[in-house]
N, C-alpha and C positions, 0 to 999 in steps of 0.2 A: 681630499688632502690628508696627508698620514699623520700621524701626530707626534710631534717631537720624539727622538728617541728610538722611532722606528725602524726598521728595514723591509718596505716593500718591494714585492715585489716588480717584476717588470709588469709591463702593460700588454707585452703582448707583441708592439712594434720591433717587428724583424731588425730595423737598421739600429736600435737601441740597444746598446752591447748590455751584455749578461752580468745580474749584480748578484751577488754572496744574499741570503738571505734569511739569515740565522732569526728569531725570534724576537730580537733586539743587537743593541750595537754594542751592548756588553750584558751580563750575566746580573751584576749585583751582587753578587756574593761577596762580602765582605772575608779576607782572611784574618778570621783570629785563632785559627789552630798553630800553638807552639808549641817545638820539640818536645817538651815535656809532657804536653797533653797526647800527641803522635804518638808517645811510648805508651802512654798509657791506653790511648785504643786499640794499639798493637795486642797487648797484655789482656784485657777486657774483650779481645775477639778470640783469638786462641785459646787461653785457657779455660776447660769449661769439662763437657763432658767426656773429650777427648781424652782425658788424662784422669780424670777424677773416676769417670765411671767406666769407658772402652779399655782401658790400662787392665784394671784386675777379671774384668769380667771375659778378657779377649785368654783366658786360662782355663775356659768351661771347654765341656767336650764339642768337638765339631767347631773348634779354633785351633789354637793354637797353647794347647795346655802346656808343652814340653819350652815356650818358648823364656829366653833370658828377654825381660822387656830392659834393661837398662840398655844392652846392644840394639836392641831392636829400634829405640828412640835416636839413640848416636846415630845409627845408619840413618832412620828419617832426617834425620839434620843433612847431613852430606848428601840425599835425594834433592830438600827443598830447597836448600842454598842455592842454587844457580837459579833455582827458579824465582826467589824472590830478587836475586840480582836484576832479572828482566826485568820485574814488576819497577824494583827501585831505578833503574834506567830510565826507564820507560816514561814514570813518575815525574822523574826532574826534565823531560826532554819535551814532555807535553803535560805541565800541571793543571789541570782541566779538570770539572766536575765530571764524573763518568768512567774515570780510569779506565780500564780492560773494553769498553764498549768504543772510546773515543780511539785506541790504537788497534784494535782490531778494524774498525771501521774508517778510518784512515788509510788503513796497509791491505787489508784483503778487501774492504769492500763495506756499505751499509748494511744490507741483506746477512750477511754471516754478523757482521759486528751486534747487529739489534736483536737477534733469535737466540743469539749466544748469550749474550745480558740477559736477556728475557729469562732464559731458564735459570739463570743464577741470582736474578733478582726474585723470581717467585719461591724457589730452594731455598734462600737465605731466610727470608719471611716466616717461611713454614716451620725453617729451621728453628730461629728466633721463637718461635708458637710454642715449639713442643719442647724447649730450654724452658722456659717460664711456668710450663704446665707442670714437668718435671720436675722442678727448683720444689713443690711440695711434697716430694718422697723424702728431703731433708727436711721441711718442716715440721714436717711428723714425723718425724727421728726427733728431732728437737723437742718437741714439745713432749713425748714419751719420756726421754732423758730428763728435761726440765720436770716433768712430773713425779718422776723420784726421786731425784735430788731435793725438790720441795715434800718429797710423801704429797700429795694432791692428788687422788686418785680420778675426780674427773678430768684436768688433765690429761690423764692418762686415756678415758673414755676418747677425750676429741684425737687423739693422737691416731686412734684407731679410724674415728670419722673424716681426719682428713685424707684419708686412701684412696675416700672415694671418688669416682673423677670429676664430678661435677663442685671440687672443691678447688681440683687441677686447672679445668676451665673456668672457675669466676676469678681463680687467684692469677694465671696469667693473663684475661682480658685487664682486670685491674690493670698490670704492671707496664701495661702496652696502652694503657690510655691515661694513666698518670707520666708514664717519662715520656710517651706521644707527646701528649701538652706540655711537659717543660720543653722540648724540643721546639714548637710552634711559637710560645711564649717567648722564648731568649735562648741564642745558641751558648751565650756567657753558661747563663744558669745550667745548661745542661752540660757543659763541659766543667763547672765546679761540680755539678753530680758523679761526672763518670769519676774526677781527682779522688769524692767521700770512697766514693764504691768499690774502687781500686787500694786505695793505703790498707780499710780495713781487712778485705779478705787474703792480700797480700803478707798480714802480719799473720793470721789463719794459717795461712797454706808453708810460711816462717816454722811455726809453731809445732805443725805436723811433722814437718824434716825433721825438728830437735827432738819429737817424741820415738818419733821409729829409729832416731839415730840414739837415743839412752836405753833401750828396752831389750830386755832379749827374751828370745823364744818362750822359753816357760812363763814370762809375765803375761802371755794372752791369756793363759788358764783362769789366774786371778783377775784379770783386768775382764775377762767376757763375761765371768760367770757373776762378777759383782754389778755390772748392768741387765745381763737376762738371768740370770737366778742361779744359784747353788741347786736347789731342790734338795731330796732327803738323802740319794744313791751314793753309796759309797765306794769309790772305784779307783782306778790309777787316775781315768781322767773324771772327775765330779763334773755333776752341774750340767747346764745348757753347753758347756764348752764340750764335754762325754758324749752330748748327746748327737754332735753331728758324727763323731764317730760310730756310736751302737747305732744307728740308722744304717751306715755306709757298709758296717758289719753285718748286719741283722739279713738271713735271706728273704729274698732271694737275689737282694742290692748286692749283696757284697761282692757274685760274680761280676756286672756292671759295672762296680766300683775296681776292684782289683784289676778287670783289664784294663780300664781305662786309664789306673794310675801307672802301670808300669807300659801302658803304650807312652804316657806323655816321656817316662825314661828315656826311650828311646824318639830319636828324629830329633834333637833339640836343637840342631842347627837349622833343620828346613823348618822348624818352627819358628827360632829367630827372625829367619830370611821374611819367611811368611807376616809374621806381624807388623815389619816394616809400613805395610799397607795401615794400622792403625797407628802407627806414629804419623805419619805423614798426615794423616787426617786431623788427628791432635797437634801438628806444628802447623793445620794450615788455616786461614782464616785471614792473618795478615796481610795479604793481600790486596783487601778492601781497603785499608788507608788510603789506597789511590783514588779511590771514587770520591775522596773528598780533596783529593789535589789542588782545586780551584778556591780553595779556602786556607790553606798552607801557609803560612808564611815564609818561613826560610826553607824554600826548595832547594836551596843546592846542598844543603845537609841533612832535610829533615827526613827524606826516603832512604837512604843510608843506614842513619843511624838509627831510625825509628822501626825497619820494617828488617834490615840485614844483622846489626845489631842484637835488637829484642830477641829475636826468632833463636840465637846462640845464646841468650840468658837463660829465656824459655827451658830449651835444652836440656841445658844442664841442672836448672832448676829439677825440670821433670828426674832426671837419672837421680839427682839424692832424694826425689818423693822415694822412687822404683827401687831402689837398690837396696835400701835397709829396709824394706816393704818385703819383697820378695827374697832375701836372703836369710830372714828370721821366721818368716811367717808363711810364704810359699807351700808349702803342703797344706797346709791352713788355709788358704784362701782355694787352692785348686780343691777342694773338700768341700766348702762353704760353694763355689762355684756348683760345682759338680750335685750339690743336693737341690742347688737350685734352681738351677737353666735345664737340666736333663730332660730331653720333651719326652722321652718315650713315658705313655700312660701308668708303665706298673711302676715304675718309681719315681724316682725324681722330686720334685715338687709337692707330688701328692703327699710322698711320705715325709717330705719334712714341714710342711704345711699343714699335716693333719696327723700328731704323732698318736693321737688318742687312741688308734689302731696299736700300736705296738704297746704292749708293759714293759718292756725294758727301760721304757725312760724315765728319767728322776723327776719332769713334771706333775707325774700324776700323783704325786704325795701334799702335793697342794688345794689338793680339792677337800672343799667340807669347812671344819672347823679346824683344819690344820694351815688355813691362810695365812699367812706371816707374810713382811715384809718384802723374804726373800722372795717367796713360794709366789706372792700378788704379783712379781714381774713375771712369774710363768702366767699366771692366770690371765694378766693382759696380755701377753703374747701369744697364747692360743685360746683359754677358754670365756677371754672375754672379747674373742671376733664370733664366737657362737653366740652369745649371751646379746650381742650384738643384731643378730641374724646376718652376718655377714663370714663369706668363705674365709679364713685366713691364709695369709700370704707372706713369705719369707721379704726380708727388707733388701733391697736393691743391694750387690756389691759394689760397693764403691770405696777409696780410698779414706773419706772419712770414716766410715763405716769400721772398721778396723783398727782406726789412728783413735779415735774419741775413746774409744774404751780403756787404752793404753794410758792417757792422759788422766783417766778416773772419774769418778761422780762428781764432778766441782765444774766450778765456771770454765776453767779451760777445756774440759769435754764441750759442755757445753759451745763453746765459742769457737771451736773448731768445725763441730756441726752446722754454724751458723754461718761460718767461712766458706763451707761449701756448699751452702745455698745460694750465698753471696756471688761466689764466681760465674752460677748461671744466672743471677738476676742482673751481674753488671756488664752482661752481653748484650742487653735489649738497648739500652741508648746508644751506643757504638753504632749496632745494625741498623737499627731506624736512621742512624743519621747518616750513616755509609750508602746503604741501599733507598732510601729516599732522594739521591742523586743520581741513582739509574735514571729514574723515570721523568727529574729535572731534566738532565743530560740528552735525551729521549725528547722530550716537549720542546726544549732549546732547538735541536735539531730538525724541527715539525714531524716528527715520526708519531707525538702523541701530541694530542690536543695541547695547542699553545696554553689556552689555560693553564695548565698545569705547573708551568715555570713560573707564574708568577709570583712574585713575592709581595711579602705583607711589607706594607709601608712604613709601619712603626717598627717592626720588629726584623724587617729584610730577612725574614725565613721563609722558603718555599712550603707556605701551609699548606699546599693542596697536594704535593708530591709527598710529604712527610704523611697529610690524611689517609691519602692512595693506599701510602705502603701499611699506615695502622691496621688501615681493612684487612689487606691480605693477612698480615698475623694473627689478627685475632679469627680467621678463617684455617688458619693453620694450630691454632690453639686447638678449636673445635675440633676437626680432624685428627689431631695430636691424641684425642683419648678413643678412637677408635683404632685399634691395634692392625687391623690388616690395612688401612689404609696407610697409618705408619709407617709400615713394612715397606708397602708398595715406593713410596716414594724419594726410600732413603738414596738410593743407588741417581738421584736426580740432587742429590746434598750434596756431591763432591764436585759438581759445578766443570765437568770432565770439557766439558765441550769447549768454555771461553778460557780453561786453563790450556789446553790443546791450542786453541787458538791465538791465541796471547804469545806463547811459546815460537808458534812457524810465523805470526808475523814481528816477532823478534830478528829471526834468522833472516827474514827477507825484506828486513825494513830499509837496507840501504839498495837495493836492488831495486823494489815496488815504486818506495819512494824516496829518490834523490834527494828530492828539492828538501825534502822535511829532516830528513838527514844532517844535510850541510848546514843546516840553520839553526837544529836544535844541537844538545847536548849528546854526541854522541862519541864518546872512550873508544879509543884502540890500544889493541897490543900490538907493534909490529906493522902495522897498518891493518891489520885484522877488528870490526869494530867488536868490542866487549861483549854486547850483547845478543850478537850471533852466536859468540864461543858459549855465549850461558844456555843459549836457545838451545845450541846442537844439546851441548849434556842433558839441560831438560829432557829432553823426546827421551834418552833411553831412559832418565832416572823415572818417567812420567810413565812408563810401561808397568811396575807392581800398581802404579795406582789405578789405573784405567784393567788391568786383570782382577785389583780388588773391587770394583765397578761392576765386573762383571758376574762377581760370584756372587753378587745379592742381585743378579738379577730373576724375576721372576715373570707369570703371564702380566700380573700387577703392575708392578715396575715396568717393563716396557709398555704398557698400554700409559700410564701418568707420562711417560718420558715422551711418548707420541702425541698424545696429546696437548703438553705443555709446548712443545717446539712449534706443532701444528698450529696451533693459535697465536704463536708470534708470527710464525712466517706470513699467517691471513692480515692480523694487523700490521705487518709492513707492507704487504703488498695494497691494501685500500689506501693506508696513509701516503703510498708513494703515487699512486694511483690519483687521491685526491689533490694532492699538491699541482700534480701535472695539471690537471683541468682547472687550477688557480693560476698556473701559470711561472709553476716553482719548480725550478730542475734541482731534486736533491744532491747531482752530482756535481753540485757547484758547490753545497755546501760541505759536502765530505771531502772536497779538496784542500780542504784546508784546517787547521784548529780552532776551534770555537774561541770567540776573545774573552780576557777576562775579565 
């Protein structure tokens, strides 16, 4: 006998018509996501290294050095627009745990719907992994800066030890099994977490605009060299700030350098055009709100305004980071870029990582008995990663990176560094609670062990789908600090496959399925439904992003992308496989929308 609540199956008897047979006869999920908190997972999924760190770094050679990025994000905006229009149709048409897996697998099929989730569920995870591991290249910015502003010279020491990556892997397992548990704990608590984690970095990221928006050009000179050092050299340009130039001039860089910089003069529209692909990247993420659809409260407004919305605040947001960024400071950062990313062996990194080769620089007046103040921020920035035994290494480009020093040695440096830490650590409760309703959505469906849906009874959380996904991240932590493995996997981050798909079962939703059509929420223009017209634009706006997909592809990347697909497609076909031999035809349940 089944036990209250259930949905068994049939028994088996022919003349006994066929019954739906979802996991239960509704989900549990309670909805307490309101519009307010919607915006703010919107905000907390996007903004992140998109914009913080791909923004300036996307100016190094073998990108897009010549490119204007404030045009470049406006076009991303006008790419993703229609595309989150499906997503928000889609949203309010079927609000369901599972978003993108639940309409894809409706409209084209289970098999394409689960393989497609599958890889943007294990992507996001990994992705989540190596946000948190990274979030400590700002730590240790922080705690450097913090240690001058105090004089604290150990401080300064650990600023150096936090580089290393087994500081990266215990500080993101931490971040992934403290906000895992509040998530397990109380969906409440972890949605007043994301409310703290959002205002703060939000007023941060405030803070920066009004810094780059009051400063001009010549205050980097005093504002860089008063965080990494004057030194003794007396020149047009003094200091640590001189010094990326005498490196870039010094031969036999400065051939390297020179053609590199008047190549980015020219082309700067097809660099524009080109960087497109990393605005898009950085405007995309939003998306996800839908996987928590079945927890929404006011669906008829809240995919709208929370996902179509946000994404044009975003936006514009980004262009006043971008714009007084690279209009004051632009030679400056493609400089800083260019000594740092450069792979070729005879320069590059080597020479700005190890200046102790060159005497042109004003650091080495700091060695001995002539340590000062000033001189001691040279010494931790290069002769105390020796003293260390440790290689040193130039600090990540990123937009705090630049903004903090403008701001000055005082709290607000400080708290803008801290801001941009903040944006990658308040990505982790978002994701976990986003993508932890893949694999709910997935067990509902019997694709993955019904266990897995179930919910805790005091606290009506899917602990075990929320556990599932901790795993994988902190599996993506781990991998995160091995660099080729990194590599390999990024071009599997942009989730190409269920965004593609998502897209053509937009276009073909009233065609495939009528019935789902007429019943749900579905806009026309003209008699044309809305999310067709958004669908077609997609495909062609979805062509730089799926060419940008392809240019980081490598043997690596398609071996992770083969394999990840491979293993979903084996796990659908046993699960479809075993159901049958229970006596469950999955295609009775994908006819229809899971209840809520």
């Amino acid at each position: 006998m089944a036990k209250k609540g259930s949905n068994p199956a049939s028994s088996g008897d022919a003349s006994r018509p066929r019954r739906i047979v979802f996991t239960r006869d509704a989900t549990g999920l309670v909805r307490e996501v309101s519009i307010k908190d919607a915006f703010m997972i919107v905000f907390s999924l996007v903004i992140g290294g998109g914009i913080l760190f791909l923004s300036v770094q996307a100016l190094q050679p073998g990108y897009f050095p010549g490119a204007n990025l404030s045009i470049s994000y406006l076009i991303g905006l006008i790419f993703v627009l229609p595309l989150y229009m499906v997503y928000a149709i889609f949203s309010r048409a079927m609000p369901r745990s599972g978003g993108d897996y639940i309409f894809v697998s409706r409209i084209l099929g289970p098999g394409l719907g689960f393989v497609a989730s599958w890889g943007v569920w294990i992507s996001t995870l990994l992705t989540m992994g190596i946000l948190s591991y990274q979030a400590i290249s700002f730590i240790s910015y922080f705690v450097m800066q913090f240690g001058l502003y105090t004089w604290n010279p150990s401080l300064l020491g650990w600023s150096i030890w936090l580089t290393d990556p087994i500081w990266g892997v215990i500080f993101g397992i931490t971040l992934v099994l403290i906000f895992g548990g509040f998530l397990i704990i109380s969906l409440k608590a972890s949605l007043w977490l994301i409310r703290v984690l959002f205002i703060i970095p939000l007023i941060g990221l405030l803070a920066i605009v009004w810094v780059l928006s009051t400063h001009s050009p010549l205050d980097m000179v005093w504002a860089w060299n008063n965080i990494f050092g004057w030194g003794a050299t007396m020149d047009l340009l003094p200091g640590a700030f001189g010094d990326l130039f005498r490196v870039a001039f010094a031969f036999p860089v400065q051939y390297y350098w020179l053609s590199y910089y008047f190549n980015s003069l020219n082309g700067t529209t097809g660099a524009t055009l080109s960087a497109v692909v990393i605005a898009m990247f950085a405007l995309g993420g939003g998306y996800s709100l839908s996987l928590i659809g079945g927890e929404v409260r006011d669906t008829r407004r809240t995919f709208y305004l929370a996902m179509v919305v946000s994404i044009i605040l975003i936006a514009f947001l980004y262009v006043a980071l971008l714009y007084p960024l690279q209009s004051n400071w632009g030679e400056f950062i493609k400089l800083y870029d260019f000594l740092t990313y450069t792979k070729d062996p005879l320069f590059g990194m080597l020479w700005w990582s190890l200046p102790q080769f060159s005497g042109e620089l004003s650091w080495l007046s700091g060695w001995g008995s002539m340590l000062s103040k000033d001189t001691l921020q040279y010494w931790i920035l290069y002769g105390g990663w020796l003293y260390a035994g440790k290689i040193p290494t130039p600090l990540p480009a990123s937009i705090p990176l630049f903004a903090a020093p403008l701001a000055g040695l005082n709290w607000l440096g400080l708290f803008i560094i801290g801001a941009g830490a903040l944006w990658l650590i308040n990505s982790i409760t978002p994701m976990l609670f986003t993508s932890s309703r893949y694999i709910f959505a997935w067990s509902f469906d019997r694709i993955m062990p019904t266990k897995i849906s179930t919910l805790s009874e005091r606290t009506t959380t899917p602990i075990y789908a929320i556990g599932v996904s901790m795993l994988v991240a902190i599996i993506g932590i781990v991998l995160s600090s091995i660099s080729t493995v990194q590599a390999a996997i990024n071009a599997v981050f942009l989730g190409i496959l269920s965004i593609v798909l998502t897209v053509v079962a937009g276009i073909l939703f009233n065609r495939r399925r009528k019935d789902l059509a007429e019943r749900t929420y579905n806009p026309k223009i003209r008699g044309v439904p809305v999310i067709t017209i958004c669908g077609v634009i997609s495909v062609f706006f979805a062509v730089p992003l799926i060419l940008g997909a392809l240019v980081t592809f490598n043997t690596g990347s398609i071996l992770v992308i083969v394999i990840v697909y491979l293993i979903g497609a084996i796990i659908y076909l046993y699960m479809r496989r075993r159901n049958r031999k229970a006596g469950i035809d999955l295609s009775e349940i994908f006819r229809n929308i899971p209840p809520d």
